[in-house]
C-alpha positions as CSV (number, residue, x, y, z in Angstrom):
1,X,186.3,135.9,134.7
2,X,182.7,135.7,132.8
3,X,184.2,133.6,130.4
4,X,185.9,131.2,132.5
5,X,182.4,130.4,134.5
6,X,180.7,130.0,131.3
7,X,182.8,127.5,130.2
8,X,183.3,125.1,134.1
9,X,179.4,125.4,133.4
10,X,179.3,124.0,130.2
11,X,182.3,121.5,130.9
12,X,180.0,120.5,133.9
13,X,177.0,119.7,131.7
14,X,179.0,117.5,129.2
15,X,180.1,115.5,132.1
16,X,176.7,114.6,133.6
17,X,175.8,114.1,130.2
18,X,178.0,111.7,129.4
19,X,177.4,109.6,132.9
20,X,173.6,109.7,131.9
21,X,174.0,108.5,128.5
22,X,176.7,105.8,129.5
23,X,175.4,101.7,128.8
24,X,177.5,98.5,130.3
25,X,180.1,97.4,128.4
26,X,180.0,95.7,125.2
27,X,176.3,97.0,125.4
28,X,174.4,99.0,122.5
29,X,173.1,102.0,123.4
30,X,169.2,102.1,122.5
31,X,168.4,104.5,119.9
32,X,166.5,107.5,120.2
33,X,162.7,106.9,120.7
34,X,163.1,103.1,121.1
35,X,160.3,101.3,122.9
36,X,160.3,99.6,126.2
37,X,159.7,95.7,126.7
38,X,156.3,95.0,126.3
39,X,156.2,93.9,129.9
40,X,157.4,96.8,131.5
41,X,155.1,99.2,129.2
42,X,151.9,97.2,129.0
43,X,152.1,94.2,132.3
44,X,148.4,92.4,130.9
45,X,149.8,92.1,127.6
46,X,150.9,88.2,126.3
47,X,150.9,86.3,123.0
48,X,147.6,84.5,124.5
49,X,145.2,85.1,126.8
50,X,142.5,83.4,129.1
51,X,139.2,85.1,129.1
52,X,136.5,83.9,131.1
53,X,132.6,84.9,129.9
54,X,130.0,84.8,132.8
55,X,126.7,84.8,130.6
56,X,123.7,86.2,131.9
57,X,122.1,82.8,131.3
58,X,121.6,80.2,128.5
59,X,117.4,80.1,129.0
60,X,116.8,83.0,126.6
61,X,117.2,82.8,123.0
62,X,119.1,86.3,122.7
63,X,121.7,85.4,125.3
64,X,122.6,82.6,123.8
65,X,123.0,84.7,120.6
66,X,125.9,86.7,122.3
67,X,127.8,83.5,123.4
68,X,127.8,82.0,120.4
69,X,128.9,85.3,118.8
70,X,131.8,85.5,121.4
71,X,132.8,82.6,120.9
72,X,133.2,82.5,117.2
73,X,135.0,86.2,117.5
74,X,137.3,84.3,119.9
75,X,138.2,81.4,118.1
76,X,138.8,84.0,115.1
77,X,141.3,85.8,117.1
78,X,143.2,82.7,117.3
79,X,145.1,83.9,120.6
80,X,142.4,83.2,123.4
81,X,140.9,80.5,125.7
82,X,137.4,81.4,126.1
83,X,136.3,79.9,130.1
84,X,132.3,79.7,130.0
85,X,129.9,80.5,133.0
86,X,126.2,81.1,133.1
87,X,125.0,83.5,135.7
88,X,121.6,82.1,135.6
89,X,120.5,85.8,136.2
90,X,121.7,85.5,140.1
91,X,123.7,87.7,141.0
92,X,125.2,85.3,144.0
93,X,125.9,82.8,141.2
94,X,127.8,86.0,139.0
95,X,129.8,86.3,141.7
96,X,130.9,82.9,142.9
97,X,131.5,82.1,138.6
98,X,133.4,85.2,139.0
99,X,135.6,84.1,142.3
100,X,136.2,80.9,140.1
101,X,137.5,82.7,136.9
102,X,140.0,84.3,139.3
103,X,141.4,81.3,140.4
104,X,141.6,79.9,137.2
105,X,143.5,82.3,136.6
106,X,141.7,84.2,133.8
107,X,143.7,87.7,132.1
108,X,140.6,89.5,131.5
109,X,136.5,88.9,132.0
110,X,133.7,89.5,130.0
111,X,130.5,89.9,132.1
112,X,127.0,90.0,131.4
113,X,125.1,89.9,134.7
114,X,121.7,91.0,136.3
115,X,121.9,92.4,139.5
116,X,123.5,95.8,139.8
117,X,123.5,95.1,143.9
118,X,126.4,92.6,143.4
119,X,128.0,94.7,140.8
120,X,130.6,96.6,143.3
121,X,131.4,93.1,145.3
122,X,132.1,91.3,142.0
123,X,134.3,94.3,140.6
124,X,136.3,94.8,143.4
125,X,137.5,91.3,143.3
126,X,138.9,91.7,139.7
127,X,140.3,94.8,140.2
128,X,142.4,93.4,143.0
129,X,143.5,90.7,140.7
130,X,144.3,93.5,138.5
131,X,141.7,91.7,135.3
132,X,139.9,94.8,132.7
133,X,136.5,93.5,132.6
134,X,133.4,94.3,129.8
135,X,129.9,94.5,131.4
136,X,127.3,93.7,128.7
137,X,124.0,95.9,129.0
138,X,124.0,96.4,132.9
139,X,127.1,98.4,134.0
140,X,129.5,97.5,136.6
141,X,132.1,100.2,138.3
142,X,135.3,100.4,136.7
143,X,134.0,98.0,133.5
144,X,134.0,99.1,130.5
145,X,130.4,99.3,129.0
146,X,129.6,97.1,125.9
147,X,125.6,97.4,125.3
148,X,122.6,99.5,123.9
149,X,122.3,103.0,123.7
150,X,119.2,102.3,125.6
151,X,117.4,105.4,126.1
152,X,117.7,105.8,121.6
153,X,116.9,102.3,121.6
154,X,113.6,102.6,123.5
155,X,112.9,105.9,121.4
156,X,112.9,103.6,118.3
157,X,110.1,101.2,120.0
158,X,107.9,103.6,121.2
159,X,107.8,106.0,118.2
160,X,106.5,103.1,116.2
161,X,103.7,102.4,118.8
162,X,102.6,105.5,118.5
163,X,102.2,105.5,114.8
164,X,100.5,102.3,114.7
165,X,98.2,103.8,117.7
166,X,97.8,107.0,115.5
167,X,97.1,105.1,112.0
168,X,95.0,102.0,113.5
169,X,93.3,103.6,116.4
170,X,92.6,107.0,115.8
171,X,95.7,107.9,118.5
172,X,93.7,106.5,121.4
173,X,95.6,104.7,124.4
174,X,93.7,104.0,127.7
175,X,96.5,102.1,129.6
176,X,100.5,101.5,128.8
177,X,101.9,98.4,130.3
178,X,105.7,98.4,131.2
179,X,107.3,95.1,131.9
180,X,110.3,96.0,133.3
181,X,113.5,94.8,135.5
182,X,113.8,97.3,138.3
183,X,116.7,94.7,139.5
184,X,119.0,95.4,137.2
185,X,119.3,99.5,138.2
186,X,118.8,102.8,135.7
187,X,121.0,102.1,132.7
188,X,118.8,99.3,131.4
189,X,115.8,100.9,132.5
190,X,116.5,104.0,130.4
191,X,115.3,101.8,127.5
192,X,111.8,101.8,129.1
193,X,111.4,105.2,129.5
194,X,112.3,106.0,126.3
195,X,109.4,104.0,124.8
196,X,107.1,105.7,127.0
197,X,108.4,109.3,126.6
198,X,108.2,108.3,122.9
199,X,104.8,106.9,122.7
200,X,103.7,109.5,124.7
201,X,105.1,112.2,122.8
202,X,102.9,110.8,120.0
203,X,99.5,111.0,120.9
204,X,97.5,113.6,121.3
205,X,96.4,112.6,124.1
206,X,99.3,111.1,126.7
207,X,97.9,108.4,129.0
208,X,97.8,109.9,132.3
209,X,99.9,108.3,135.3
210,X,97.3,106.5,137.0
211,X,97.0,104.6,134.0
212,X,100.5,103.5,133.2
213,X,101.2,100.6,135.3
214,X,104.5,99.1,136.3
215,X,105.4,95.8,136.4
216,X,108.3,93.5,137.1
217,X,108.9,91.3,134.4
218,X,112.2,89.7,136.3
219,X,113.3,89.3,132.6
220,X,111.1,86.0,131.9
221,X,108.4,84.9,129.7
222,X,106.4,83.4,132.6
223,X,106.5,86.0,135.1
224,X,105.4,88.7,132.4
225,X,103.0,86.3,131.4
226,X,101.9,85.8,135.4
227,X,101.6,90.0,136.2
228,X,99.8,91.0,132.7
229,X,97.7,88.4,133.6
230,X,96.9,89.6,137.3
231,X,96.8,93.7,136.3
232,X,94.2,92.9,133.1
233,X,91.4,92.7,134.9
234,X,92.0,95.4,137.2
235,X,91.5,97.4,134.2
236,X,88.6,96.3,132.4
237,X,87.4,99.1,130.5
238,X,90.5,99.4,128.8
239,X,90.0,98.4,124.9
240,X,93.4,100.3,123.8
241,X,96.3,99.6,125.7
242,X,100.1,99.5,124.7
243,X,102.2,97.0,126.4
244,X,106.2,98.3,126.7
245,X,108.7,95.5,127.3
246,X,112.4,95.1,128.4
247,X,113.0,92.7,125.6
248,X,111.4,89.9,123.2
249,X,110.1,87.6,126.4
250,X,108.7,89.6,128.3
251,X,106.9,90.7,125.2
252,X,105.9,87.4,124.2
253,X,104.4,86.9,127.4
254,X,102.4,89.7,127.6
255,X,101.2,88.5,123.9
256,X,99.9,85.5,125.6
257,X,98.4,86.8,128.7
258,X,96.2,89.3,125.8
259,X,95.4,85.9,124.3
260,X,94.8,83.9,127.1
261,X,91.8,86.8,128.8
262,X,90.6,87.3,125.2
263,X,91.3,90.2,124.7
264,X,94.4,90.3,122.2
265,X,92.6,92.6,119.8
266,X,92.6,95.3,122.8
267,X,96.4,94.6,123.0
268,X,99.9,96.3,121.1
269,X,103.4,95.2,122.0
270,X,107.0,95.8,121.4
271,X,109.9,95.5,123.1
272,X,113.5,95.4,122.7
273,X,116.5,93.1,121.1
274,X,114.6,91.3,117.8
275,X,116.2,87.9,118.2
276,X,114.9,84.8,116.6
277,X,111.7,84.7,118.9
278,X,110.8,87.9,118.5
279,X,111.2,88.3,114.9
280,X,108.9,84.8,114.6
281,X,106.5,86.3,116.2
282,X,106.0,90.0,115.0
283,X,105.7,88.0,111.0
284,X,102.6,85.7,112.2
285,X,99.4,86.8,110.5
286,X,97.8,89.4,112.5
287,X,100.4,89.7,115.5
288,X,99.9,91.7,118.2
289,X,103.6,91.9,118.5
290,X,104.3,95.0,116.5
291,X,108.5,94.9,116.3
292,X,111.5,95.5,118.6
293,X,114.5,97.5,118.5
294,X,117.3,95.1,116.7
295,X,120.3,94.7,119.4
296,X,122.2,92.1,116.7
297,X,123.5,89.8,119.9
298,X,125.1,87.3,117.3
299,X,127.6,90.8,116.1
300,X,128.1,91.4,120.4
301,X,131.9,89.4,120.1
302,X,133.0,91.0,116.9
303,X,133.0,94.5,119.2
304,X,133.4,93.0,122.3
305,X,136.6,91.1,121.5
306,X,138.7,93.8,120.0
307,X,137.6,95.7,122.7
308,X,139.1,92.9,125.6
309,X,142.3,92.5,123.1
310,X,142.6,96.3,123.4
311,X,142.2,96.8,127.2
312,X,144.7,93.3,128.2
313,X,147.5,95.6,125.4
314,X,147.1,98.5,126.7
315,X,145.5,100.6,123.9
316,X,142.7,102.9,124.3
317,X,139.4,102.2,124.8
318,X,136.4,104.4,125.5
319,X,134.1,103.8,128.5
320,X,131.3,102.6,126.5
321,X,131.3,100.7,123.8
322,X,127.7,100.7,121.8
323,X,125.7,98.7,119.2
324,X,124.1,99.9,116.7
325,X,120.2,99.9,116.4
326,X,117.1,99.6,114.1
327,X,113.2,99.1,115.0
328,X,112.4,95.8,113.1
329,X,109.2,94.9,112.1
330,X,107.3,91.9,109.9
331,X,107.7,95.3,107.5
332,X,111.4,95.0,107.2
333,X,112.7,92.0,109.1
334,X,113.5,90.4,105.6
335,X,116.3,93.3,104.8
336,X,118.3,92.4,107.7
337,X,117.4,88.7,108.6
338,X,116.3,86.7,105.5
339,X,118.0,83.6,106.2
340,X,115.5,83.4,109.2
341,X,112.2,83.5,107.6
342,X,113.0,81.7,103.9
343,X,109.6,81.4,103.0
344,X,108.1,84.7,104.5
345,X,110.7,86.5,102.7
346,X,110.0,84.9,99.4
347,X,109.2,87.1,96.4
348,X,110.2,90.5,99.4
């Protein structure tokens, strides 16, 4: 009796085997481990896509850097339709270009936009219309994160402050200056704190609090020009002072605010990204610009692209993407951008 249930049980199993394993008629069964259509394992994928780009604006030199770098790592790919919008750092602009790439019909979004208030608002949008989006430098939920490792990238900044505070003022500092973006929410402004924490960490003496001073650059030339210009006499026994910026125009600015109250010589700067303007800057004879933590912005699409081909297939890709960093300086702007600065880097 044993034996007979054993085998009605195993007669069973064949059976429903065979009805499993059964294909149409004059149909070939798939083999073992074949793959599905690509539309029914990856839905985003196609042999071309439509990517919009929502650039944070085309007024600043290192913005227009990343475009250009996007664009040539798009046209290399050979498979996309790059659709251009400047933000014009508004976040109500971002999100009307980015209601406009959705009905143009874009597959995926790269976005590089200010204000982290409209980040949720815009997001939601694309994720109902089921597009992966890259958020350049200021995160958005649910984006993945292309941009600086900012807290390491401010370290870089400050830590070189601090050693041309230590070797060309004894290590005294009587007032730090931080022109920041408070608009643009705690990811970016990570970079600022780590120049401070940096610089600080190399004195002797830290500046104390009351003597740091906080300022909203709103991510222009002219306003950082505008509020160093207002806080420097507020502080007029002050004849050390190191000026931390969110990037190259706010630096300049502050440069020319020092110039403009005469009192330049009283003045250090650095800041963040090293594009063109920067790096022009920091090589002039006697610059109170000291340097600023390279970002590359013309490498930005040769990452960022892969990335966006990666998400629309359907392979892996981690939450934050980052670039890489250096502090550049007149004393080694010549190893990385030579073609700029021909004659400076003569004979180098």
């Amino acid at each position: 009796m044993k034996h007979w249930r054993i085998l009605a049980v195993l007669t069973l199993f064949a059976l429903v085997l065979s009805a499993c394993t059964a294909v149409a008629p004059g149909a070939q069964p798939a083999p073992a481990g074949a793959a599905q259509p690509a539309a029914a394992a990856c839905p985003t994928q196609r042999d071309s896509y439509k990517i919009g780009f929502a650039n944070l604006t085309e007024d600043i030199v290192f913005t227009k850097l990343v475009r250009e770098g996007i664009e040539s790592a798009a046209a290399e790919a050979g498979n996309i339709e790059l659709v251009f919008a400047d933000n014009k750092l508004d976040g109500a602009t971002a999100l009307a270009n980015a209601e406009n790439f959705i009905s143009q019909g874009v597959h995926g979004v790269i976005e590089f936009q200010t204000d982290e208030a409209f980040g949720n608002v815009i997001m939601s949008k694309f994720r109902a219309s089921n597009i992966p989006v890259i958020a350049i430098d200021i995160p958005m939920p649910g984006a993945t994160f292309f941009g600086a490792d900012n807290y390491l990238a401010g370290q870089l900044a400050g830590e070189a402050a601090a050693n041309w505070v230590n070797e060309n003022w004894g290590g005294q500092v009587d007032a730090i200056l931080m022109l920041e973006l408070p608009q643009s929410g705690p990811v970016p402004a990570a970079r600022m704190q780590g120049m401070v924490d940096k610089l600080q960490e190399g004195l002797a003496n830290p500046v104390p609090d009351d003597k740091v001073f906080h300022l909203d650059s709103k991510n222009t030339q002219e306003e950082s020009f505008k509020v160093t210009s207002d806080i420097l006499p507020s502080i007029p026994d002050a004849t050390h002072i190191v000026a931390v910026t969110i990037n190259d125009g706010t630096g300049l600015g502050v440069v020319a605010a020092a110039e403009a109250a005469g009192r330049a010589d009283q003045v250090i700067v650095v800041g963040q990204n090293a594009d063109p303007s920067g790096q022009e800057e920091m090589i002039k004879e006697n610059s109170r610009y000291l340097g600023a933590t390279a970002y590359f912005p013309e490498r930005y699409g040769d990452k960022i692209i892969p990335a966006m081909l990666d998400l629309l297939e359907c392979r892996p890709v981690p939450p934050s993407v980052f670039v890489d960093h250096v502090f550049i300086s007149a004393d080694n702007v010549c190893d990385y951008y030579p073609e700029n600065w021909p004659d400076f880097c003569a004979g180098k």
